[in-house]
SERO-4910 file (N, C-alpha, C, O; in steps of 0.05 Angstrom, whole numbers):
BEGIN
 pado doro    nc1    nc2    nc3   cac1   cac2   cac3    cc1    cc2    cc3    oc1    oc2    oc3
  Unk    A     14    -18      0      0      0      0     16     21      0     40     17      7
  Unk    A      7     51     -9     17     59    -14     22     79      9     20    102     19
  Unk    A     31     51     12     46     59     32     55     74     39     67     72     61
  Unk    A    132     79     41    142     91     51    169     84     62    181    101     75
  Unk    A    267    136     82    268    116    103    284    125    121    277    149    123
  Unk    A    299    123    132    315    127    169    327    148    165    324    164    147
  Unk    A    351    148    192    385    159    193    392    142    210    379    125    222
  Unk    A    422    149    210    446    132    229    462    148    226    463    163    206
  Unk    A    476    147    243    506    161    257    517    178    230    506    174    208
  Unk    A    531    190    231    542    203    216    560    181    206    562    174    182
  Unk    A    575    171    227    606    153    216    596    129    204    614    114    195
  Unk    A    562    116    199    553    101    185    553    111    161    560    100    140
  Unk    A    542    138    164    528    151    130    558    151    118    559    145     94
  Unk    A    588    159    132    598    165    109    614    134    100    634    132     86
  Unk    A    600    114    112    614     83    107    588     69     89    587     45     82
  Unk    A    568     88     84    542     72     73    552     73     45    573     86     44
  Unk    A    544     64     25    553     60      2    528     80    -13    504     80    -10
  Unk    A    543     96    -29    512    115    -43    505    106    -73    520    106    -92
  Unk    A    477     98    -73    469    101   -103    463    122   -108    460    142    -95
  Unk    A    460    116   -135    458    141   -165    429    134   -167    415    114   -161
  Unk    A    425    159   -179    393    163   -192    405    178   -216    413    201   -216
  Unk    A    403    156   -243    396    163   -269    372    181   -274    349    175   -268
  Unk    A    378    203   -286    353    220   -306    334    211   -306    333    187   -306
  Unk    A    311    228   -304    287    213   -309    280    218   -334    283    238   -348
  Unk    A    258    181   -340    242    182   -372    222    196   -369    206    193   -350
  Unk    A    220    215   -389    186    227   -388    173    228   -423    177    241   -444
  Unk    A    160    212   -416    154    211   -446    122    225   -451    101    214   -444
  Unk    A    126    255   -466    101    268   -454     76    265   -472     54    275   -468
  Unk    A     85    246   -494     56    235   -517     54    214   -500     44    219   -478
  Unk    A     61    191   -504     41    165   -487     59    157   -456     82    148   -452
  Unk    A     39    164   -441     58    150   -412     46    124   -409     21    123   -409
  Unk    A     60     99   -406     45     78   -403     38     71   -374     53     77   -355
  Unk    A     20     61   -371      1     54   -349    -25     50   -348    -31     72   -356
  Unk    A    -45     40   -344    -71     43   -349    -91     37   -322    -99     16   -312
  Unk    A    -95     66   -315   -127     71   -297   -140     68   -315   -138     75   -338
  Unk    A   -167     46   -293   -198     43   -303   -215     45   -278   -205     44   -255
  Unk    A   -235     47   -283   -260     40   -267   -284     24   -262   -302     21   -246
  Unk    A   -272      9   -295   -304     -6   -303   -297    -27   -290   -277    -41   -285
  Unk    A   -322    -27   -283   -328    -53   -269   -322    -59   -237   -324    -79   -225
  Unk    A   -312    -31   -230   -297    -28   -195   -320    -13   -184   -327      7   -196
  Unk    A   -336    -19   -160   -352     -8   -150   -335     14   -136   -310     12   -133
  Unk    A   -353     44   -125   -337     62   -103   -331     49    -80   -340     26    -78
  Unk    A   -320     58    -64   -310     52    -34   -338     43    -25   -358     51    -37
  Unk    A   -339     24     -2   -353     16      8   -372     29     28   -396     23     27
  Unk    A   -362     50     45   -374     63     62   -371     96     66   -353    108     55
  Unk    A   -385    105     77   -377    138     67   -352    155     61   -331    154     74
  Unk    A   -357    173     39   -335    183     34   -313    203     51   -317    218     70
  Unk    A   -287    196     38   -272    193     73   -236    211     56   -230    215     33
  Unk    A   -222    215     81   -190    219     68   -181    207     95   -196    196    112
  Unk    A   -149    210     95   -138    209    113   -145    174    127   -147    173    151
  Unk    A   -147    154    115   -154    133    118   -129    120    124   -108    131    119
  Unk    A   -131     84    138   -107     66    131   -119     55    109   -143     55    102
  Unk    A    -93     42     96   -106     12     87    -86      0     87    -65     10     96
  Unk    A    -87    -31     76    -69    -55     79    -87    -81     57   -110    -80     46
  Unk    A    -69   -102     55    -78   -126     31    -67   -151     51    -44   -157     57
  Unk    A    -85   -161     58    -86   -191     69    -96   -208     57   -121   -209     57
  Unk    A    -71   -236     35    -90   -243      8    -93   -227    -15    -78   -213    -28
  Unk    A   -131   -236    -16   -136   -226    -37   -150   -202    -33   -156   -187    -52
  Unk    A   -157   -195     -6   -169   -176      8   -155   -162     19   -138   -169     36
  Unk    A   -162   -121      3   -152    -99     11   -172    -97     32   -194   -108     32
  Unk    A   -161    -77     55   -173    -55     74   -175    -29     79   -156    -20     91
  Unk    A   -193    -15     73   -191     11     90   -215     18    107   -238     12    107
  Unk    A   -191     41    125   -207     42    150   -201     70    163   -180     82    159
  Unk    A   -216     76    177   -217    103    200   -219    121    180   -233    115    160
  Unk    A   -201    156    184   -201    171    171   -220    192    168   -242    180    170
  Unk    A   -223    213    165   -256    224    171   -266    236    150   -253    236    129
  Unk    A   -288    246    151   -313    244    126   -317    278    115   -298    292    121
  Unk    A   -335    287    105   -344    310    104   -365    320    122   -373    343    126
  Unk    A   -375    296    132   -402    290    142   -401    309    177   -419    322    187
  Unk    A   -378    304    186   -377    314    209   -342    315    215   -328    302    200
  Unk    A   -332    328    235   -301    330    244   -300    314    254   -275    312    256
  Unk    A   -312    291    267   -309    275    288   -294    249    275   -303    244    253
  Unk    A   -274    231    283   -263    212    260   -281    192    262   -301    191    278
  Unk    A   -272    168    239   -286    153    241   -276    126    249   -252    125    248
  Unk    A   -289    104    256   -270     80    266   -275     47    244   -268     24    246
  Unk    A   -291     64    225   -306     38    208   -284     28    187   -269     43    176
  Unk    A   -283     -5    184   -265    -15    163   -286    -32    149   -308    -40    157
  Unk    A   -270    -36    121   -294    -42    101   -257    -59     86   -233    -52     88
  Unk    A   -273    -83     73   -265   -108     63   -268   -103     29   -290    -96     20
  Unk    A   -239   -107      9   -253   -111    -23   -238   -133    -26   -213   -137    -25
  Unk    A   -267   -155    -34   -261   -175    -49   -246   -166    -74   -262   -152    -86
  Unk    A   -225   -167    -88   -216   -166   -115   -229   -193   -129   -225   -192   -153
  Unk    A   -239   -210   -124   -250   -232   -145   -276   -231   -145   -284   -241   -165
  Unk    A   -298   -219   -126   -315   -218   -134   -326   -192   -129   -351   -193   -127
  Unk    A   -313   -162   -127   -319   -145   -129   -331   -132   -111   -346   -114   -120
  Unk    A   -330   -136    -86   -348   -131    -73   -336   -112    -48   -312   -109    -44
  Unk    A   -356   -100    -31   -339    -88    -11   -353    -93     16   -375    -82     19
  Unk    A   -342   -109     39   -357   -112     53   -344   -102     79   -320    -98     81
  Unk    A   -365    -97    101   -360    -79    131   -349   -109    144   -355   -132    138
  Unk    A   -328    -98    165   -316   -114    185   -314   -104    202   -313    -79    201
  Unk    A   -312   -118    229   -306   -108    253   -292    -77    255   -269    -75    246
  Unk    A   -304    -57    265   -305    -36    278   -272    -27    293   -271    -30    318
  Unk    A   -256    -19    284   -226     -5    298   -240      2    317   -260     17    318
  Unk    A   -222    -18    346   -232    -14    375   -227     16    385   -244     31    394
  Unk    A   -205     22    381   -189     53    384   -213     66    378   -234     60    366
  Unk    A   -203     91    393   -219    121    390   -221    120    349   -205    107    335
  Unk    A   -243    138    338   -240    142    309   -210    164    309   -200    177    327
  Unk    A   -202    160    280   -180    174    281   -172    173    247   -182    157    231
  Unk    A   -155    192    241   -142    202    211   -112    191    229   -105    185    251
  Unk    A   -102    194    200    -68    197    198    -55    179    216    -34    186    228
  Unk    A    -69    149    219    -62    130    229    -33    113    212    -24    126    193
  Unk    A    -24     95    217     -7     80    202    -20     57    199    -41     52    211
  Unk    A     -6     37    182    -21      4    186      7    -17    166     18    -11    144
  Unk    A     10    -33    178     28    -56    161     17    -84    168      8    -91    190
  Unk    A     19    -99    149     11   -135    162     39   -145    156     55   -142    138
  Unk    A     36   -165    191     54   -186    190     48   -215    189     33   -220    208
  Unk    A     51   -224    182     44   -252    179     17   -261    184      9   -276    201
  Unk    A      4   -248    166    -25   -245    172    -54   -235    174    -77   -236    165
  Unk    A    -34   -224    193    -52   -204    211    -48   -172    204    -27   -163    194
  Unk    A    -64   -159    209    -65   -130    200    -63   -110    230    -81   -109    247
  Unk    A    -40    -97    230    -37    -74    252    -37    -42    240    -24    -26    225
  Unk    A    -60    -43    258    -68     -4    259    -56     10    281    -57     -4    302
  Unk    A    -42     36    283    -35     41    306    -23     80    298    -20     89    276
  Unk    A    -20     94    320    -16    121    328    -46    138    308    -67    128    299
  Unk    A    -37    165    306    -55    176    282    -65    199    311    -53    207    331
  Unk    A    -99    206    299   -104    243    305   -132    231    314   -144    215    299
  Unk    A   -142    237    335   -165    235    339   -194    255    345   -218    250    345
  Unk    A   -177    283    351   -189    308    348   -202    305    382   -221    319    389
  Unk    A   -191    291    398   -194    287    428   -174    305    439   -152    295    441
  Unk    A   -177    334    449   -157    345    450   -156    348    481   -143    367    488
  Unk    A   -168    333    502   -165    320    529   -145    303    534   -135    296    555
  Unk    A   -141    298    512   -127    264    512   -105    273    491   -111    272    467
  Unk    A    -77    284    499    -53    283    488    -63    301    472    -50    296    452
  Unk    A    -80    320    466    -76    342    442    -87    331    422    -88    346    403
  Unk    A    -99    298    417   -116    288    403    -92    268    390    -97    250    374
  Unk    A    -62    274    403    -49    244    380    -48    220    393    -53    222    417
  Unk    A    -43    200    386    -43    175    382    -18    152    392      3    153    380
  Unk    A    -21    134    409      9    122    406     -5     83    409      8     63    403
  Unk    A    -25     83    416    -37     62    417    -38     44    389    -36     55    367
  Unk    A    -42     20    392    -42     -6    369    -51    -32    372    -42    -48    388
  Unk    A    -69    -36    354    -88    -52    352    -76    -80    325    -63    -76    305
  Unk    A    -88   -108    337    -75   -125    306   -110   -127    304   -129   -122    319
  Unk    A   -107   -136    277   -136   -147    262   -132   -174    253   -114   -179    237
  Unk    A   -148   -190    263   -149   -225    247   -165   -227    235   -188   -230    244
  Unk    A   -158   -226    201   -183   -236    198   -204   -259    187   -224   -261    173
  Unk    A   -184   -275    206   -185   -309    200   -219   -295    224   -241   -293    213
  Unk    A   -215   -290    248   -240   -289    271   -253   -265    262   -277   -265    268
  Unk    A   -246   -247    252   -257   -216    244   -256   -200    268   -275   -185    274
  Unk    A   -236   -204    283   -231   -191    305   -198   -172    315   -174   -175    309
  Unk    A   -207   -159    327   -179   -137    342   -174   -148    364   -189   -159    379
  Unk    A   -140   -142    368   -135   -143    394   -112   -119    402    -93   -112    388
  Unk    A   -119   -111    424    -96    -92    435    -77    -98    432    -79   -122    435
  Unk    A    -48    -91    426    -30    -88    427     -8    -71    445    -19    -55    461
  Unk    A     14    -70    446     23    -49    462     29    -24    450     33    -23    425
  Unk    A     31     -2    464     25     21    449     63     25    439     84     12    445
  Unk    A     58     49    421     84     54    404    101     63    415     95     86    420
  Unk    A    125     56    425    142     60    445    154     94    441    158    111    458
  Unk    A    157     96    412    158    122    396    143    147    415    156    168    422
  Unk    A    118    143    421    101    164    437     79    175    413     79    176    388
  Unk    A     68    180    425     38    196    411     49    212    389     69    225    388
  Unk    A     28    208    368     41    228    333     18    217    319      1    201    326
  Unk    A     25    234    291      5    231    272     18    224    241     36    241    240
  Unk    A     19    214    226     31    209    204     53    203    201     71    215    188
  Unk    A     55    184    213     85    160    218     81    142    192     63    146    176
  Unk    A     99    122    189    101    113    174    108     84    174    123     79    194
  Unk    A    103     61    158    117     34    168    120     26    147    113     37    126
  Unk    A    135     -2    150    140    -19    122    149    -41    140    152    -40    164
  Unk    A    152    -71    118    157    -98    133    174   -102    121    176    -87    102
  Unk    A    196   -124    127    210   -132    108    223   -150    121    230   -148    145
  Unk    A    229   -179    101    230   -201    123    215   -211    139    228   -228    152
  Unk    A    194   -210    146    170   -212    169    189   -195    186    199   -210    203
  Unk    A    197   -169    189    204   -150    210    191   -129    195    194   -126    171
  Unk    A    174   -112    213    156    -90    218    168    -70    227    184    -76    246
  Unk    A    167    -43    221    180    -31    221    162     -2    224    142      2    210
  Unk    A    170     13    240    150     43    249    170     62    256    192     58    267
  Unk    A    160     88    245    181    119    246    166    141    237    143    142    228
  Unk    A    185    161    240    168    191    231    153    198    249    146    190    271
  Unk    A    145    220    232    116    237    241    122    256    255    144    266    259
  Unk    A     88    262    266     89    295    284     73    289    300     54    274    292
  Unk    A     73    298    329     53    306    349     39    340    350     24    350    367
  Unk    A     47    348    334     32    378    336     53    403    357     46    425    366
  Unk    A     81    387    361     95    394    383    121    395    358    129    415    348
  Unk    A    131    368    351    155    353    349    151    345    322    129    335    316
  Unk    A    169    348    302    169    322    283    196    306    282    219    315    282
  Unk    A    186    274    281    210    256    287    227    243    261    221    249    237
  Unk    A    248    225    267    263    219    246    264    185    266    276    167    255
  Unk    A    254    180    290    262    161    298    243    134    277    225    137    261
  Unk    A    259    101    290    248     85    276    246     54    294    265     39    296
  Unk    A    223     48    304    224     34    312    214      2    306    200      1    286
  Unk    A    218    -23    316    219    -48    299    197    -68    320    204    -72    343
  Unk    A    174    -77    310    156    -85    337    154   -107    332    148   -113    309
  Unk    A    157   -125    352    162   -158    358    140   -166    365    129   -159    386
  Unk    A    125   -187    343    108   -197    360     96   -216    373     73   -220    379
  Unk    A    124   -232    379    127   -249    396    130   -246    421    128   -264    438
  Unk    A    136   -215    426    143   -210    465    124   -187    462    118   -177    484
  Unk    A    111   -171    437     91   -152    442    104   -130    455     99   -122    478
  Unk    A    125   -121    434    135   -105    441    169    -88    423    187   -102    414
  Unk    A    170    -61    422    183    -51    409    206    -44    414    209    -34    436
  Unk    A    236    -47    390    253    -32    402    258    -22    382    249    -26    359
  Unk    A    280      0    392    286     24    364    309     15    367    324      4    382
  Unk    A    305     33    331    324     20    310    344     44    302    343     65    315
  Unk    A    362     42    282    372     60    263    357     88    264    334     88    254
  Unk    A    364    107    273    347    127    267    350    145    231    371    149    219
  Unk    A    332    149    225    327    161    194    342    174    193    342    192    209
  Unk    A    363    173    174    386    196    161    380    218    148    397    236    149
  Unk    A    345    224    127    340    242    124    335    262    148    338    284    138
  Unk    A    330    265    171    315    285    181    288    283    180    271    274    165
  Unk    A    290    298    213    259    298    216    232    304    187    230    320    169
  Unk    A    223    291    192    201    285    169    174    268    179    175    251    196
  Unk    A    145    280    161    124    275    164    114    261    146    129    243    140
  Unk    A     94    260    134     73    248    107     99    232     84     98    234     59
  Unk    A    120    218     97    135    205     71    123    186     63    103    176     73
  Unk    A    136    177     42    133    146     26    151    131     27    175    135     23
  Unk    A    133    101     36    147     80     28    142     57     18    120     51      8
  Unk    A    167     36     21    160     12      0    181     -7      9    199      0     25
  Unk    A    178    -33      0    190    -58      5    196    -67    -22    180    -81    -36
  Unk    A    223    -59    -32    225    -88    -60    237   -109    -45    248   -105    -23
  Unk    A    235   -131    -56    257   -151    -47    259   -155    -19    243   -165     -5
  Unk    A    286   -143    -12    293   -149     24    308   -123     23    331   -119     32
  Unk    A    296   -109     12    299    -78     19    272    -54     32    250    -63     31
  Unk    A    275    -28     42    256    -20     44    263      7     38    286     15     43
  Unk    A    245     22     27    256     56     16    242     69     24    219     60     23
  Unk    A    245     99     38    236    121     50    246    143     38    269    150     38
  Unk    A    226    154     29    232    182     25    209    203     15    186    194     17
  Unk    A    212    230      4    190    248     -1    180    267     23    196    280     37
  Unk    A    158    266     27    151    276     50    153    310     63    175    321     58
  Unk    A    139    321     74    149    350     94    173    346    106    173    327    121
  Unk    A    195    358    105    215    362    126    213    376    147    189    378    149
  Unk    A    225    391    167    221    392    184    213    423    196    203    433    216
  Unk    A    226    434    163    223    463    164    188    466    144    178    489    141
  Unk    A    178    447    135    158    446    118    144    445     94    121    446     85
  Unk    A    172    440     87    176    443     56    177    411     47    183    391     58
  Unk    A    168    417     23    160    374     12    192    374      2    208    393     -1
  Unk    A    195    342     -3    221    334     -1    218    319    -22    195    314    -29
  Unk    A    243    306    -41    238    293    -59    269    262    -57    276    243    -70
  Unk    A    279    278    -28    305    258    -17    292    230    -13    269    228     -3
  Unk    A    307    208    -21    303    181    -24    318    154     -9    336    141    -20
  Unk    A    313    151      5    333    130     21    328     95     26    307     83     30
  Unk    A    346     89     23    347     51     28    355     45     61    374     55     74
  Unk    A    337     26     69    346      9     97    344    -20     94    325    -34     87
  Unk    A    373    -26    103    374    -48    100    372    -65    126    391    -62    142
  Unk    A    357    -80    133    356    -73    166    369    -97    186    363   -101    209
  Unk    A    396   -117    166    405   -131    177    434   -111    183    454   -116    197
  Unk    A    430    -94    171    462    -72    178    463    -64    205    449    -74    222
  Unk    A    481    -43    208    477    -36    235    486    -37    256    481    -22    274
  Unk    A    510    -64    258    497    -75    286    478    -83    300    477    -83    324
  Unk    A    459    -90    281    424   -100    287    404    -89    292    382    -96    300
  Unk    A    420    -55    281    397    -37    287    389    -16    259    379      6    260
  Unk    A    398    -34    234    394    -28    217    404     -8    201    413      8    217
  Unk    A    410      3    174    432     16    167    421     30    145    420     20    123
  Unk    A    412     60    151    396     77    120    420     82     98    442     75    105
  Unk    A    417     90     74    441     96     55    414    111     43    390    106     39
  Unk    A    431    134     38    416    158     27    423    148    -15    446    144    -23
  Unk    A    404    147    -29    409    149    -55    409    174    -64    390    190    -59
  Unk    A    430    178    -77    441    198    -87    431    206   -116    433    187   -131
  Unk    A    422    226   -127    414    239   -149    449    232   -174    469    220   -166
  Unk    A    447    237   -189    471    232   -208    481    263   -211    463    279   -204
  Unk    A    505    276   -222    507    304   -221    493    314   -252    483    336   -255
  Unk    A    493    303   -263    471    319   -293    438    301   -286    429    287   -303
  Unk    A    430    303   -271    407    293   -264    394    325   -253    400    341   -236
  Unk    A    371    322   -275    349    345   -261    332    348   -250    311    339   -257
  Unk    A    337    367   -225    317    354   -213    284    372   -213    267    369   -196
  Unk    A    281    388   -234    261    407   -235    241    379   -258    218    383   -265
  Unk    A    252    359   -264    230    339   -272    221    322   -251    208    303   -260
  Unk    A    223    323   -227    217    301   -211    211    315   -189    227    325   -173
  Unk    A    192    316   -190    182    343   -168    182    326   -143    186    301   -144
  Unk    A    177    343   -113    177    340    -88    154    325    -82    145    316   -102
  Unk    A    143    319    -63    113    314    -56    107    301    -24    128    298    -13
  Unk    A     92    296    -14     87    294     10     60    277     11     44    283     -7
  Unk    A     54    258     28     28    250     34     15    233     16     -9    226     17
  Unk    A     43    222    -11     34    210    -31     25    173    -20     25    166      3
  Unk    A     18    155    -43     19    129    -34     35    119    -54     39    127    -77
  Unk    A     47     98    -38     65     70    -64     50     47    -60     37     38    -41
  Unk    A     56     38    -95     50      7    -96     64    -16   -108     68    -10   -131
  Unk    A     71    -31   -104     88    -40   -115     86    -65   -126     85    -86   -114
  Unk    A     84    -61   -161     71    -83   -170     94    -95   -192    109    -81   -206
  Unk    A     92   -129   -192    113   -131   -205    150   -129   -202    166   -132   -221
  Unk    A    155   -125   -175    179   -114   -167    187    -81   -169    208    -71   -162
  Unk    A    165    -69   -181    168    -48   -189    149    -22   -171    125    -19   -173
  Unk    A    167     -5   -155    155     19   -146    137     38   -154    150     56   -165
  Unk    A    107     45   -155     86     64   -162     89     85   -151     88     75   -128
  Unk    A     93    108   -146     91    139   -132     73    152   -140     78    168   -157
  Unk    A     38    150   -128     18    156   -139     18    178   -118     24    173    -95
  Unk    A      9    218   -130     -4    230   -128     17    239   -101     41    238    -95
  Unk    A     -8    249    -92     17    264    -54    -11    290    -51    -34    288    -61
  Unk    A     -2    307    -38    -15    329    -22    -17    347    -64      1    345    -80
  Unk    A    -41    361    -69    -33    361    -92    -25    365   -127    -23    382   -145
  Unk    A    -21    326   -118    -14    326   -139    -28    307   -154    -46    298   -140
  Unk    A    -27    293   -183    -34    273   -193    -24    256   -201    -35    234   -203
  Unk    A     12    262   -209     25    245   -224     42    221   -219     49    221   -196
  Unk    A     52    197   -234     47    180   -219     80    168   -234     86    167   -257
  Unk    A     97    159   -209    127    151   -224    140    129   -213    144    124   -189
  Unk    A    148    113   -234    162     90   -228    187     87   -215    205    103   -221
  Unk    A    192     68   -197    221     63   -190    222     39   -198    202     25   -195
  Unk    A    257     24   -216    256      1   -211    283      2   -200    303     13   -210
  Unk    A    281    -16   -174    309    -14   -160    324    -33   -172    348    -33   -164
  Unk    A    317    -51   -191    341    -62   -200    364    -48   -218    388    -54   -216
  Unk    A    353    -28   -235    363     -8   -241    369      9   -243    379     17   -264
  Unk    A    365     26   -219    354     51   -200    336     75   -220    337     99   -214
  Unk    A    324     66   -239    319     85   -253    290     93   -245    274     78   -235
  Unk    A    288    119   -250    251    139   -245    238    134   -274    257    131   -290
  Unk    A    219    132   -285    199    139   -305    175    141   -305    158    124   -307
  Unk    A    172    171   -300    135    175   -297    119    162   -319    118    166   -344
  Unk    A    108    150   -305     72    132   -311     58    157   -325     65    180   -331
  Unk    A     29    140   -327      9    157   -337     -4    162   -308     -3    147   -289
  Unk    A    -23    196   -308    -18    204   -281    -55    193   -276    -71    182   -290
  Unk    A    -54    204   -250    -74    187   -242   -105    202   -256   -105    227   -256
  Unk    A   -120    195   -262   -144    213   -283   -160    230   -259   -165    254   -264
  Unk    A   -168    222   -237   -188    233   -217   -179    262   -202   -156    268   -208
  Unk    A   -187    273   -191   -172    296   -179   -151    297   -169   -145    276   -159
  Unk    A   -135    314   -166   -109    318   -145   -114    306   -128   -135    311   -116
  Unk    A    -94    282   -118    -99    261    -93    -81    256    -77    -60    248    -87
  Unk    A    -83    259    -45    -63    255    -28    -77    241     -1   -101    240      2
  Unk    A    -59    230     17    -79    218     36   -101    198     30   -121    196     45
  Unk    A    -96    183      5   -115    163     -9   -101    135     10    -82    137     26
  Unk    A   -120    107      3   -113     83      7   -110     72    -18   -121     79    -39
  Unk    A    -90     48    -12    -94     36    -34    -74     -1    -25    -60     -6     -6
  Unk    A    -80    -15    -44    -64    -33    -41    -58    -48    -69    -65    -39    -91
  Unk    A    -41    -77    -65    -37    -91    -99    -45   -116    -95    -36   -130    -77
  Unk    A    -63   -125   -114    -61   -150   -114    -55   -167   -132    -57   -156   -153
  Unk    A    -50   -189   -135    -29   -195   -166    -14   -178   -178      8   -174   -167
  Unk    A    -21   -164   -202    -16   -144   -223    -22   -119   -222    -12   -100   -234
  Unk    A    -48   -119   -202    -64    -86   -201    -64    -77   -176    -71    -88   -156
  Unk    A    -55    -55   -179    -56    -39   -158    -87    -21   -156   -101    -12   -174
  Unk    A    -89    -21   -131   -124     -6   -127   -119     14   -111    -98      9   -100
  Unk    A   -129     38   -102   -135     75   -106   -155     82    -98   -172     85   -117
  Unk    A   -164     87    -72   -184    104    -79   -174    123    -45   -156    124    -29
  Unk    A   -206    140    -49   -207    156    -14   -197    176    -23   -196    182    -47
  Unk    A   -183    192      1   -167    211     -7   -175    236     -6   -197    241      4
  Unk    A   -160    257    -16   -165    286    -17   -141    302    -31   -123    289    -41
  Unk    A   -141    326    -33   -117    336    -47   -109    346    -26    -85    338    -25
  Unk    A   -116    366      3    -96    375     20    -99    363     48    -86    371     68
  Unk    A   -116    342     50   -123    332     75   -140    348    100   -137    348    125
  Unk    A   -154    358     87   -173    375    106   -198    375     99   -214    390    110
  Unk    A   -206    359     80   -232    357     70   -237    355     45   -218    359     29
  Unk    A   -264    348     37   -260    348     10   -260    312      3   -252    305    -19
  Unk    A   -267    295     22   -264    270     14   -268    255     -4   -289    263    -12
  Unk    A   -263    236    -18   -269    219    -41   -283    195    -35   -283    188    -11
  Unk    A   -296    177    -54   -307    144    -33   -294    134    -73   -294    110    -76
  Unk    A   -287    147    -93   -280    135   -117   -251    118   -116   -230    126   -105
  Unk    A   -256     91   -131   -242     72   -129   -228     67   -149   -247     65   -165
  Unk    A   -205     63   -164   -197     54   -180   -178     29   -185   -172     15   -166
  Unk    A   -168     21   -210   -150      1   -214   -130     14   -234   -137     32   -249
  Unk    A   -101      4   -236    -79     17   -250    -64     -9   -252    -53    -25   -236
  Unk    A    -68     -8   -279    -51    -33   -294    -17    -25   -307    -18    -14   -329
  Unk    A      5    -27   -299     24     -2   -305     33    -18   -338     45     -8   -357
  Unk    A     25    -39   -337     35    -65   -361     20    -46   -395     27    -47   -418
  Unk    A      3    -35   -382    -21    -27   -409    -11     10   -410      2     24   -394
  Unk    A    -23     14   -433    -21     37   -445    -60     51   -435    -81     39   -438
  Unk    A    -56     76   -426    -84     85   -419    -91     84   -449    -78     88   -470
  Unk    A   -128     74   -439   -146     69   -461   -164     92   -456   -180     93   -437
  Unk    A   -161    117   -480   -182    135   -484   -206    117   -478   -210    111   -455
  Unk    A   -222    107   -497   -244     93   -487   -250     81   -463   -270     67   -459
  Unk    A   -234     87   -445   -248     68   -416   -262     86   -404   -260    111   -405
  Unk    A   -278     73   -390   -299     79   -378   -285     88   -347   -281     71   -330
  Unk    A   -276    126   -340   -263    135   -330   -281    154   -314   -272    170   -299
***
């Protein structure tokens, strides 16, 4: 899903090994990729931004996030069959309702945890609590809360069956820390801290037995377009970021900044759909570190969307362009193999 990396010591960064980022392709008559809609019902339950989601199987999730309908968040998750199309309600996020939650599955099971609840009794309304979802029983269970502390738009990724949590803001602080949660003793320790700098709304992703972080608000507030690898058997066992490096004739006024976007990753290959906004949508393939923007996404400027992959297709919807309203419940599918079809039903 679209989902989202560290720092370490200085005397790591200058022993980390740096990649290159080749030029980017932009090919501005046909970008290949292909959004549709036919045949994808909207989101299941009211229109919403600031949502999680996650893919267990064949079944995506999204959940919480809040509506137009009222400020108050919401705590409802809703089920899409990808084989038979369908979207169905599940057990209720026990947690207070809340936006700008995180979520990753490990072996299984689906964990929701930190985010904004607009409870401003209770920590200023952020979040440090975490919940798993089974949904072998269709049920939650508490978890221990995020050792990190209360925030809003953190970020996670798995890799290896190791889970992995960092970033964000409490409305005080924004962090760069990164922590790794066991859930066999139910419970977290930190890791490598993020070499970019404090940072909020980034992106990430898992190829292989890698995980990449980058994009995002920095700390002064400005969107970021810095890119980083963790490898998380480095370290000393506490994992080891390496900043990827731009190439020196590489420009960077084609590859714009962005914040709040989602990844998907289909095929071995990295999606960078949309952000706070924007629409457009760019490939990474880390086997050969190269960027080439896709065809961009057709629906409005989209940031704070859900989405996940299953097989071949990646799915889209929710969302908003600045995260304050303005929600979406439209769903889509993005085939990156196909060339967009004027004729689809869009």
């Amino acid at each position: 899903m679209f989902s989202t990396l560290r720092k370490i010591s200085l005397t790591l960064l200058a022993a980390s090994m740096a990649f290159t980022l080749p030029s980017c392709e932009n090919d501005d008559v046909d970008l290949q990729g292909n959004w549709f809609r036919k045949g994808l019902p909207s989101f299941g339950g009211s229109i919403r931004t600031n949502a999680v989601s996650f893919v267990i199987g064949d079944i995506g999730y999204i959940g919480t996030g809040y509506t137009n309908e009222t400020v108050a968040r919401v705590k409802d998750f809703w089920a899409y069959n990808t084989k038979t199309k369908i979207w169905s309600q599940v057990a209720d996020f026990p947690g207070t309702g809340r936006n700008n939650a995180t979520a990753f599955v490990l072996k299984g099971k689906g964990y929701v945890g930190t985010g904004y609840d607009y409870i401003l009794t209770d920590n200023n309304g952020y979040k440090k609590d975490f919940y798993q979802y089974d949904p072998v029983g269709n049920k939650w269970s508490k978890k221990a809360d995020f050792a990190g502390g209360t925030r809003q738009f953190s970020t996670s990724f798995v890799v290896n069956d190791r889970a992995f949590v960092g970033l964000g803001y409490n409305g005080t602080n924004t962090f760069q820390d990164f922590y790794e949660y066991d859930p066999t003793g139910d419970k977290w320790v930190e890791m490598a801290t993020f070499i970019g700098g404090k940072r909020t709304g980034a992106i990430t992703f898992t190829i292989d037995n890698t995980a990449y972080v980058g994009f995002g608000r920095s700390n002064s507030g400005t969107q970021s377009k810095d890119f980083y690898s963790f490898d998380p058997s480095g370290g000393d066992g506490k994992g080891a970021w390496t900043r990827i490096e731009f190439e020196d004739d590489f420009d960077e006024d084609d590859f714009p900044a962005r914040a709040f976007g989602l990844a998907m990753v289909i095929n071995s290959k990295a999606y960078i759909v949309g952000g706070e906004g924007r629409s457009d949508v760019w490939e990474y393939d880390a086997r050969t570190n190269d960027w080439t923007e896709r065809a961009s996404f057709p629906g409005s400027a989209r940031g704070y969307a859900g989405g996940f992959v299953v097989g071949s297709i990646g799915y889209f919807g929710t969302g908003s362009s600045n995260g304050t309203g303005g929600g979406t419940d439209d769903f889509w599918g993005f085939d990156p193999t196909q060339e967009t079809d004027d004729d689809d039903d869009i």
